[in-house]
C-alpha positions as CSV (number, residue, x, y, z in Angstrom):
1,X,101.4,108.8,111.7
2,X,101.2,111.0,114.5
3,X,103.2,110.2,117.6
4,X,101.9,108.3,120.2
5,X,103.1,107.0,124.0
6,X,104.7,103.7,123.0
7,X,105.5,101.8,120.1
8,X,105.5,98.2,120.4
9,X,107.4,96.1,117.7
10,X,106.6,92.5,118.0
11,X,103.0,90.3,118.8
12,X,104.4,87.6,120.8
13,X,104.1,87.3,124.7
14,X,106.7,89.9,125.0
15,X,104.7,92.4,122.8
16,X,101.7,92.0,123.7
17,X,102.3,92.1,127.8
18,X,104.3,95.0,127.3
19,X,101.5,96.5,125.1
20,X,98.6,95.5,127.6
21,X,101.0,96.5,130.8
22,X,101.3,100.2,129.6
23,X,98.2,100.4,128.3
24,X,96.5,99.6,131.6
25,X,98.9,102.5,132.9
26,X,96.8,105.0,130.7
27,X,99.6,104.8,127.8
28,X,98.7,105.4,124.3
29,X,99.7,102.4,122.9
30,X,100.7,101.3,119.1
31,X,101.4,97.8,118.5
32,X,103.1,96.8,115.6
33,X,102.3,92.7,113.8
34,X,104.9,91.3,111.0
35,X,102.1,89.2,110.6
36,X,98.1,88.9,111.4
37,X,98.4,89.4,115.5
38,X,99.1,85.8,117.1
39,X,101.4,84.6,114.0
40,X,104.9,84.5,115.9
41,X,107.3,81.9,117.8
42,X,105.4,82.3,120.7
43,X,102.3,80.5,119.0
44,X,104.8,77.8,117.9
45,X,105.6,76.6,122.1
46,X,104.9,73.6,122.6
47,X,105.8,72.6,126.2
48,X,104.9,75.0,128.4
49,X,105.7,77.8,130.8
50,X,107.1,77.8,134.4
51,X,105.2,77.9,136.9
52,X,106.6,77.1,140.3
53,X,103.2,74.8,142.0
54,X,104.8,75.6,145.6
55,X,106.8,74.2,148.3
56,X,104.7,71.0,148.8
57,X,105.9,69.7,145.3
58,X,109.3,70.3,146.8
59,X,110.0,73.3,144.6
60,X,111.2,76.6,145.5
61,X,112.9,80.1,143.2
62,X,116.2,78.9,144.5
63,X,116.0,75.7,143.1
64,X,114.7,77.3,140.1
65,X,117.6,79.2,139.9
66,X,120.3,76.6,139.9
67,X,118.6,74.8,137.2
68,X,119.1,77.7,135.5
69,X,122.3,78.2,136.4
70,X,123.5,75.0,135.8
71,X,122.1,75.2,131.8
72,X,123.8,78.8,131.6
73,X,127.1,77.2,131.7
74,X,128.5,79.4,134.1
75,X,127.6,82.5,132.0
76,X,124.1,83.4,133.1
77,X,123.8,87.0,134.8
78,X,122.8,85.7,138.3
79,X,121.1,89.3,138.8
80,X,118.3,88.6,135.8
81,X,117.9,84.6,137.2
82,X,117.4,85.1,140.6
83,X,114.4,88.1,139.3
84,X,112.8,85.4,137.1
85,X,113.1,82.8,139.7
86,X,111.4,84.8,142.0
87,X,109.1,87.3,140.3
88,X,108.1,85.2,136.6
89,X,106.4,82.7,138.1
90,X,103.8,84.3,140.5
91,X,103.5,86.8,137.2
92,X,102.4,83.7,134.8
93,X,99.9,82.1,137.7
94,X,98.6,86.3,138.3
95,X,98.5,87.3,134.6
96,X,98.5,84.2,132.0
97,X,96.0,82.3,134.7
98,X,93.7,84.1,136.5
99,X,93.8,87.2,134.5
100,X,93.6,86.4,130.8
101,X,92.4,82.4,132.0
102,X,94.5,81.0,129.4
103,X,93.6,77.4,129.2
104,X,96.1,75.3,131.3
105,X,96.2,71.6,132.1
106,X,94.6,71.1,135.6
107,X,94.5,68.2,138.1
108,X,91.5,67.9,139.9
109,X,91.4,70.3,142.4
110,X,91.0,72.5,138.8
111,X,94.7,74.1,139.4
112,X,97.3,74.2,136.6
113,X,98.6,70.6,136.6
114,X,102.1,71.2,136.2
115,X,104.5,68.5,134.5
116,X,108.3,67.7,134.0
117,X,110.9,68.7,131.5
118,X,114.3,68.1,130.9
119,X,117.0,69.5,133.2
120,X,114.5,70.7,135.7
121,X,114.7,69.3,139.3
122,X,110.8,69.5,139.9
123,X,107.6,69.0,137.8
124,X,107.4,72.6,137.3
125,X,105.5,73.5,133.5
126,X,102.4,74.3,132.9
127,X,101.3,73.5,130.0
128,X,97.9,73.1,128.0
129,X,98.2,70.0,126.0
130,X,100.8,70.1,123.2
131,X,100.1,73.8,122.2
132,X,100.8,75.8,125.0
133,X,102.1,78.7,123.0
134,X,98.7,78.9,120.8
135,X,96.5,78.8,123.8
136,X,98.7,81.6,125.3
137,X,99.1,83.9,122.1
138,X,95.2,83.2,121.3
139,X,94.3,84.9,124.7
140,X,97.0,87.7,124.5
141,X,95.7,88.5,121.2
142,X,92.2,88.7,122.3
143,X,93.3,91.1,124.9
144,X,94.7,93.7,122.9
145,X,92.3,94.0,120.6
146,X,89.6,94.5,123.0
147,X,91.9,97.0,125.0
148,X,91.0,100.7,124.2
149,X,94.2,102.7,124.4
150,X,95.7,100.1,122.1
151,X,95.9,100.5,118.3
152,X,97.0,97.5,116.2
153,X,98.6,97.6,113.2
154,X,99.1,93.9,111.0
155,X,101.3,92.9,108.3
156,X,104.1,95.6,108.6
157,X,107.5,95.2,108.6
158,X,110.5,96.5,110.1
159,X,112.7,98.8,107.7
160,X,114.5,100.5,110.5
161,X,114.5,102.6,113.7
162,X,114.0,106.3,113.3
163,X,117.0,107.6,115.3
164,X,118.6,110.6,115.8
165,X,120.9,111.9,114.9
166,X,120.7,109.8,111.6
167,X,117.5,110.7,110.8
168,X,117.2,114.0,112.1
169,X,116.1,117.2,109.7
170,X,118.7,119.3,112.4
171,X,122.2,118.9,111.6
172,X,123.0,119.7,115.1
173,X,121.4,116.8,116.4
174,X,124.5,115.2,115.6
175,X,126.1,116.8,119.4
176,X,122.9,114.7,121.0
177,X,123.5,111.2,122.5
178,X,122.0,108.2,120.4
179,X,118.3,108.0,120.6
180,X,115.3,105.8,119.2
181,X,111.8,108.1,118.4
182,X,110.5,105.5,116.9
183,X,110.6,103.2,113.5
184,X,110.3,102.9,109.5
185,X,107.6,100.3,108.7
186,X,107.4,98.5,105.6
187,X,103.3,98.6,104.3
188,X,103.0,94.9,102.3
189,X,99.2,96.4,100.8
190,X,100.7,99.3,99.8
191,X,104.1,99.2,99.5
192,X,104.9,102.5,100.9
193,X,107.1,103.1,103.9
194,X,105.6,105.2,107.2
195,X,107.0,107.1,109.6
196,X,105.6,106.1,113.3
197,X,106.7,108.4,115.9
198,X,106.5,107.7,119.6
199,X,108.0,109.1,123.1
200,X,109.6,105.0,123.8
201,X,109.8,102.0,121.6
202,X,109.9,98.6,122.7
203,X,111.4,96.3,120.2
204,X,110.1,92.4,120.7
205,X,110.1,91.1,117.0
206,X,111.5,87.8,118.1
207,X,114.3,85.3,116.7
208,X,116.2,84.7,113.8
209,X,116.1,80.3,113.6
210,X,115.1,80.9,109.9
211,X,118.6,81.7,109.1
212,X,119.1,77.6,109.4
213,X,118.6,75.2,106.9
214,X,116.7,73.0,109.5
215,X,114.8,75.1,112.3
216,X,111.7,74.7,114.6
217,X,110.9,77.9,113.9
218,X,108.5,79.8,111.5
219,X,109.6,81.7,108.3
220,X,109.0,84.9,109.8
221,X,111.6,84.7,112.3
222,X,114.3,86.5,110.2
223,X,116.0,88.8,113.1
224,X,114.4,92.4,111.7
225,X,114.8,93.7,115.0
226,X,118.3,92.6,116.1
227,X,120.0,93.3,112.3
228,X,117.0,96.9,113.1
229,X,119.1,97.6,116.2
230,X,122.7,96.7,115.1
231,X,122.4,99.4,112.5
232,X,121.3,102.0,115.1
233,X,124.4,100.8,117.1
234,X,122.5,99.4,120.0
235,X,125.2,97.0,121.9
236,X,124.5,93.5,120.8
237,X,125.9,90.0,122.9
238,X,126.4,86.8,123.1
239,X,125.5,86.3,119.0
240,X,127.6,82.8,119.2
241,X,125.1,81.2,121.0
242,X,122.4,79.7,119.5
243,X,120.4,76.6,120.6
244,X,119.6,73.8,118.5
245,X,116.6,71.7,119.9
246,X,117.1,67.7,120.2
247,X,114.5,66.6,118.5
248,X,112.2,68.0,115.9
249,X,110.6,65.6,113.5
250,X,112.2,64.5,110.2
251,X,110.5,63.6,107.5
252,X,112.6,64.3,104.2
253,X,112.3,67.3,102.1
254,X,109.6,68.4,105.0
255,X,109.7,71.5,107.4
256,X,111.0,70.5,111.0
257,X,108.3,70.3,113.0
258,X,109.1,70.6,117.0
259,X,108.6,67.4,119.6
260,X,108.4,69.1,122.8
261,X,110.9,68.6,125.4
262,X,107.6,67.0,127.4
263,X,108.0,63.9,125.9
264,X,111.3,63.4,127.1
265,X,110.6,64.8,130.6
266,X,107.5,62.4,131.3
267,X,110.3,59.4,129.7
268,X,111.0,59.1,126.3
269,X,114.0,57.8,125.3
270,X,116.6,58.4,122.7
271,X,117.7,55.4,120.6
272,X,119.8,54.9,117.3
273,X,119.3,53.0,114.2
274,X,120.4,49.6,115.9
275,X,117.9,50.3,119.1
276,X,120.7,51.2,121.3
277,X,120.0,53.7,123.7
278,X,123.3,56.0,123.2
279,X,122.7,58.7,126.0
280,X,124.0,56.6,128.2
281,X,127.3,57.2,126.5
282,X,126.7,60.6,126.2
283,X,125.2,61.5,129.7
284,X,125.1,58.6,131.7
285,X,123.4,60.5,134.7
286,X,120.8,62.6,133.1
287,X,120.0,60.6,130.3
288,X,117.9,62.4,127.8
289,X,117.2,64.8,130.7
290,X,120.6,66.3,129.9
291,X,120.6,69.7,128.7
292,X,119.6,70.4,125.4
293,X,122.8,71.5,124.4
294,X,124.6,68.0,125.3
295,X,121.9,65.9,124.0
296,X,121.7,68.1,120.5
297,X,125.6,67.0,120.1
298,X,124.9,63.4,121.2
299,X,122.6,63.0,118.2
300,X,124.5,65.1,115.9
301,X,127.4,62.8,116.8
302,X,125.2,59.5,116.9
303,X,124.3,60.3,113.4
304,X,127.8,61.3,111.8
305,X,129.4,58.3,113.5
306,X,126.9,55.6,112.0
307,X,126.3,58.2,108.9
308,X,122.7,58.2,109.9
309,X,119.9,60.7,108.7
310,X,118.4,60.6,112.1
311,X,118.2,59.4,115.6
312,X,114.7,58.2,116.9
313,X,112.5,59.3,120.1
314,X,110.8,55.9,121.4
315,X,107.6,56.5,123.8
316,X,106.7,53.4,124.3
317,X,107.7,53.7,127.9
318,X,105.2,57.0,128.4
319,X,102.5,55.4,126.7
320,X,102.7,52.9,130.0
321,X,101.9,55.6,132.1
322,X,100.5,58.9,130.5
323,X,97.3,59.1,127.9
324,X,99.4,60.1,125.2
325,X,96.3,61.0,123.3
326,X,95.3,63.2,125.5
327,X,98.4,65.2,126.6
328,X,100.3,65.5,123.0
329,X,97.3,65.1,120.4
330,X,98.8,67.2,117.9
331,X,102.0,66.0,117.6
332,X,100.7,62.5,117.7
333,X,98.3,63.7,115.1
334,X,101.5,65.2,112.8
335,X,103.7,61.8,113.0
336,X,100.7,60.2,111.9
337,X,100.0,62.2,108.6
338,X,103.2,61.1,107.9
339,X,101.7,57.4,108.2
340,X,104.3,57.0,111.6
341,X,102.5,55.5,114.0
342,X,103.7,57.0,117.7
343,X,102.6,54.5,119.5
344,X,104.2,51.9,118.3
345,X,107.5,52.9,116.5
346,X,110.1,54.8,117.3
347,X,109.8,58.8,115.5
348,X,112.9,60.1,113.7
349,X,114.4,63.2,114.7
350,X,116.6,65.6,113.8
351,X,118.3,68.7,116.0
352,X,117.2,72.2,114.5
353,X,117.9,75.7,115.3
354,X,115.0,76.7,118.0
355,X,116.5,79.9,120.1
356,X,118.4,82.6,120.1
357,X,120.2,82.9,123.5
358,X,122.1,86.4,122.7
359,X,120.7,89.3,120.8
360,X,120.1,93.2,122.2
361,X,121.9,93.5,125.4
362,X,119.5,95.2,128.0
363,X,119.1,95.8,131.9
364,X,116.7,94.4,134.6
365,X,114.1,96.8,133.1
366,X,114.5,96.1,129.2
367,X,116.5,99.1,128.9
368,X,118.7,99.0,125.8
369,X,122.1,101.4,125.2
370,X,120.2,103.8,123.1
371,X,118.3,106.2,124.9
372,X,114.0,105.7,124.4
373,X,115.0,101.9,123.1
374,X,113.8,98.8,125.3
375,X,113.5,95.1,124.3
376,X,112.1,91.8,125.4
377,X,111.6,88.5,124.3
378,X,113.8,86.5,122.4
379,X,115.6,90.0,120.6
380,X,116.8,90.8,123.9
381,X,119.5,89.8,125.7
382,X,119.2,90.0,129.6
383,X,122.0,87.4,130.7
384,X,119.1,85.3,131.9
385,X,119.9,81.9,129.0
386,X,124.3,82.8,129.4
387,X,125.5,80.2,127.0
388,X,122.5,77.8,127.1
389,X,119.2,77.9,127.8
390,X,117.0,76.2,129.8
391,X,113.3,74.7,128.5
392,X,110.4,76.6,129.2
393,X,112.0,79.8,130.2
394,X,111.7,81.8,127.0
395,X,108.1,82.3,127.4
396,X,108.3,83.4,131.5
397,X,111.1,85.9,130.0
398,X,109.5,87.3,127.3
399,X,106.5,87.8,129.9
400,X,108.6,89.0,132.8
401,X,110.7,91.4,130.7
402,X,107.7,92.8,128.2
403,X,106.0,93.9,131.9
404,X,108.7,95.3,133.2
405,X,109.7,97.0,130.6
406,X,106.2,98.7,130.1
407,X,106.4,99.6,133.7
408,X,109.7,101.5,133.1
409,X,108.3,103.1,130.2
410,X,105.1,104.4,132.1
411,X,107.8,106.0,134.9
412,X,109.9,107.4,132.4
413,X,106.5,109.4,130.3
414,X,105.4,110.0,134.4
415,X,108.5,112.4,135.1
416,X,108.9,114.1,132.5
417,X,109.7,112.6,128.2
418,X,108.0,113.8,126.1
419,X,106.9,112.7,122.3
420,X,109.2,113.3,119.1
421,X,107.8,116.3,117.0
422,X,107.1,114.2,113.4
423,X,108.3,117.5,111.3
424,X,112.3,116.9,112.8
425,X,112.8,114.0,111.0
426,X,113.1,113.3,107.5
427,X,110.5,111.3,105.7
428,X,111.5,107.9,104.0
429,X,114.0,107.9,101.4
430,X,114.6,105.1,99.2
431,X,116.0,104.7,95.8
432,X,115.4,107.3,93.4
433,X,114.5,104.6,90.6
434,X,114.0,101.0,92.3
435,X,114.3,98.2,89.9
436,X,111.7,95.3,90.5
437,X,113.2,92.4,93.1
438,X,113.7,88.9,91.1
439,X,112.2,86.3,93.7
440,X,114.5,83.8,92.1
441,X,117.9,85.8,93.8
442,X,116.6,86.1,96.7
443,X,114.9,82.6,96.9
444,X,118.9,81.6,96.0
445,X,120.6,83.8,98.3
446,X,118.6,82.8,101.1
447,X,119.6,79.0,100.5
448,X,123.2,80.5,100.8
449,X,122.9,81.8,103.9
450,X,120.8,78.8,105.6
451,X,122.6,76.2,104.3
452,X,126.4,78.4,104.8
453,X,125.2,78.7,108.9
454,X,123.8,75.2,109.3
455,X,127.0,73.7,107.8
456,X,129.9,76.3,109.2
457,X,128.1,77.4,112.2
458,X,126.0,74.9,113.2
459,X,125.9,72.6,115.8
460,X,129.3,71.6,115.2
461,X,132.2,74.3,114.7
462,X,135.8,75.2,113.8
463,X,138.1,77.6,113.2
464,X,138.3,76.9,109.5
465,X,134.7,76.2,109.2
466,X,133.7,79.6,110.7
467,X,136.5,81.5,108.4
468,X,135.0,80.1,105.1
469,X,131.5,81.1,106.4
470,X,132.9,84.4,107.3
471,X,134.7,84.8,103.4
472,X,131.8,83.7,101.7
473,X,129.3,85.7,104.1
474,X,131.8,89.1,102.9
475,X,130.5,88.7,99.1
476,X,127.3,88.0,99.8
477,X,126.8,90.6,102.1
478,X,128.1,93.1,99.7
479,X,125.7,91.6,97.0
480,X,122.3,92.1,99.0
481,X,122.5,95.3,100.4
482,X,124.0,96.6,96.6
483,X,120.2,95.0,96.0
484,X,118.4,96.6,98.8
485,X,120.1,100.0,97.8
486,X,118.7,99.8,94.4
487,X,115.3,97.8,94.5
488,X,111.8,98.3,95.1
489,X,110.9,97.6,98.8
490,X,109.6,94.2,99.4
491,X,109.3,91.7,102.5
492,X,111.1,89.0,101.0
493,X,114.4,91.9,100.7
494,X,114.0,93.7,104.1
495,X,113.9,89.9,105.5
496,X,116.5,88.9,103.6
497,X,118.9,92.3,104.2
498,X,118.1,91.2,107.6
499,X,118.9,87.4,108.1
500,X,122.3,88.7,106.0
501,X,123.4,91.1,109.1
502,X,122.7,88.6,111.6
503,X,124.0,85.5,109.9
504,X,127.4,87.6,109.9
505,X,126.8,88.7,113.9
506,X,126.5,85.1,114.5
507,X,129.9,83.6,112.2
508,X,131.9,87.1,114.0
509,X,131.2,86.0,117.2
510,X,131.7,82.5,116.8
511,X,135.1,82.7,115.2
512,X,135.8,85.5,118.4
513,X,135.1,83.2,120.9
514,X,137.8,79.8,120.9
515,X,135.8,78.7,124.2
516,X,133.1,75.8,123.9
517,X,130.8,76.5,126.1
518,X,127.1,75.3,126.3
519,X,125.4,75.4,122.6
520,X,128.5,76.8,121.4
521,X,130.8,74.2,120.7
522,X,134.4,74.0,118.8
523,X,135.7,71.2,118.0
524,X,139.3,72.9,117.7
């Protein structure tokens, strides 16, 4: 490929702003889908996306911000909250709203009708029914591909960042500092790796909640760009802290299918086998308003206590007060394939793995440690989530940071870099004689790592716990990428090469860190 302005890794909200940002700048822009455009986590949001309706609803950024705060668990980077609290919400009404007109729930004045979640202090979230995330990604996608200076490019994956020195025909690049030019992308038509070259690279490929056994998210989100960055030896953070989601549906021997935080904020209530209501144990204040963090344990506990399979999410009492059937239709639709009747009975749920609240650490502006490398999204860290996020934030971050980054990108190309030459870098170089991959080990060592990290380094954790994940991850480890060294190229490997590196990011910080602190928690 020849090289262009800026490489965009990721199709979320955080790829595609960033892509649309810089290409309104004039950028040449190449945008880069693991999937067919519009297949990510972003997609998958349910609830919805802050939106601060003003002072008359008794709502302000400051407010904003301590709710924030207050999730964080006194880790949050107050720099990167009070920016979001004051800049991410005027940028959702300006470009989600009025400029792309993406779909939101309105009152009748025909403004975004915003509702409550839990832990916020306002009814802040707009939302468009139960699939905010689809209605969002459906008009980024649009958007992009009607945009001129953007190419897209579907169903490639991440091999790796094309960095020098390590890739670099001149041995003498080895005296430069660290840079990005650029990345290795894995063809699935073809099979063949390509080289695409370009001046800055913005890495927004997303999560890595497929490494659990029970996750919210979609198969896809294996952590190719944070295991993509680690190897390039971008400085990574906060990798202990990933945030399981109360309540996802559980059906057994199904996938875990998110129940938005919504239902909670607009009153549903928690109970356990016997009917009891046990957040009141639990978080006698908040209720099931408590962060997600506090009620995740509560049900995790509920359930080992009574040696329970699941907890249940009663909405009885919003179905006295909201038109369930209008506001949640898919979700009421999804219990009810499952012949549950929402309505009337109570749903069973389960915590899963939903977020990723470390990952690439990065500056106000997306700016990573390696020169021409930004991120945004959910691969990024920017201090906003510290050790617990808060709902409906991911989506304002990966829009606030995606911009901004693009912005910083267009400044840098204005004074002065300049585009990689394609001829200083080596070309591909994989094994000299690949063997064919056996779906069958990696179908195996995949249930190894999901079930290792939901067991050892899930929402419970220990000292001796984390070390066993952390002995058995050491073999395993060792076993895939003596695979990946040796093997034909495939998806299923580079995702499964990947999930390895970051499962072992996660267990290392985990076992580093003796503190419990928000969705990290140790029972020693």
């Amino acid at each position: 490929m020849s090289a262009t302005d800026l490489l965009v890794l990721g199709g979320g909200i955080a790829g595609c702003s960033a892509a649309l940002t810089a290409a309104d700048k004039g950028l040449s822009v190449l945008l880069v889908a693991k999937d067919d455009l519009g297949l990510s986590n972003t997609g998958w949001a349910q609830g919805g996306i802050i939106g601060l309706p003003g002072e008359e609803e008794g709502d302000s950024p400051d407010l904003l911000a301590e709710d924030i705060l207050r999730a964080g668990a006194g880790l949050c980077r107050p720099e990167a909250v009070q920016m979001l609290a004051e800049q991410g919400p005027p940028l959702c009404r300006a470009f989600l709203w009025k400029r792309l007109g993406v779909p939101f729930d309105t009152d009748g004045d025909g403004d975004p009708a915003p509702t409550a979640e839990a832990a916020h202090s306002a009814r802040r979230i707009y939302h468009a029914k139960d699939a905010t995330g689809a209605a969002i990604q459906k008009r980024l996608s649009e958007a992009v591909k009607a945009h001129p200076k953007i190419a897209l490019r579907e169903n490639l994956c991440l091999v790796d960042l094309l960095t020098s020195p390590h890739h670099s025909v001149d041995p003498r690049a080895m005296y430069a500092p660290l840079g990005v030019h650029g990345a290795y992308l894995f063809d699935e038509a073809t099979g063949a790796v390509e080289a695409a070259f370009a001046t800055r690279t913005i890495l927004a490929t997303g999560g890595l909640g497929y490494l659990y056994q029970h996750t919210t998210n979609p198969p896809s989100a294996t952590g190719d760009g944070l295991a993509a960055a680690y190897r390039a030896n971008a400085r990574i953070l906060n990798c202990e802290f990933v945030q399981f989601h109360p309540t996802a549906l559980y059906i057994p021997g199904k996938p875990r299918q998110l129940l938005t935080e919504a239902l909670r904020g607009e009153g549903g209530i928690l109970l356990n086998k016997r009917g009891e209501r046990f957040m009141k144990r639990y978080a006698p204040e908040r209720l099931e308003l408590a962060p997600r963090d506090v009620v995740s344990r509560a049900i995790f506990q509920e359930m080992a206590e009574r040696g329970e399979p699941c907890a249940f999410l009663d909405l009885q009492p919003v179905a006295k007060k909201l038109d369930l059937e209008a506001h949640f239709p898919n979700i009421l639709a999804a219990c009810r394939a499952e012949g549950i009747e929402p309505l009337k009975q109570p749903i069973p749920v389960v915590p899963a793995a939903h977020y990723f609240c470390g990952g690439v650490l990065v500056d106000l502006d997306g700016r990573t440690s390696l020169d021409g490398l930004f991120a945004a999204g959910e691969v990024a860290c920017t201090g906003l989530h510290g050790a617990n996020r808060l709902a409906s934030t991911s989506l304002l971050e990966g829009l606030l940071w995606g911009t901004r980054a693009a912005e910083a990108v267009a400044k840098d190309i204005a004074t002065g870099a300049t585009k990689p030459e394609p001829a200083s870098f080596h070309p591909w170089q994989g094994a000299a004689d690949p063997e064919d991959t056996d779906p069958l080990l990696i179908e195996q060592d995949w249930n190894l790592v999901r079930t290792t990290l939901w067991n050892y380094a899930g929402i419970v954790r220990s000292k001796d716990r984390l070390e066993r994940a952390y002995n058995d991850f050491g073999y395993l480890s060792h076993r895939i990428e003596t695979f990946y060294r040796q093997a034909r190229l495939s998806r299923p490997l580079l995702e499964l090469r990947a999930g390895m590196i970051c499962a072992k990011l996660i267990i290392k910080a985990a076992l580093q860190n003796p503190e419990s602190r928000g969705c990290h928690y140790r029972v020693d």
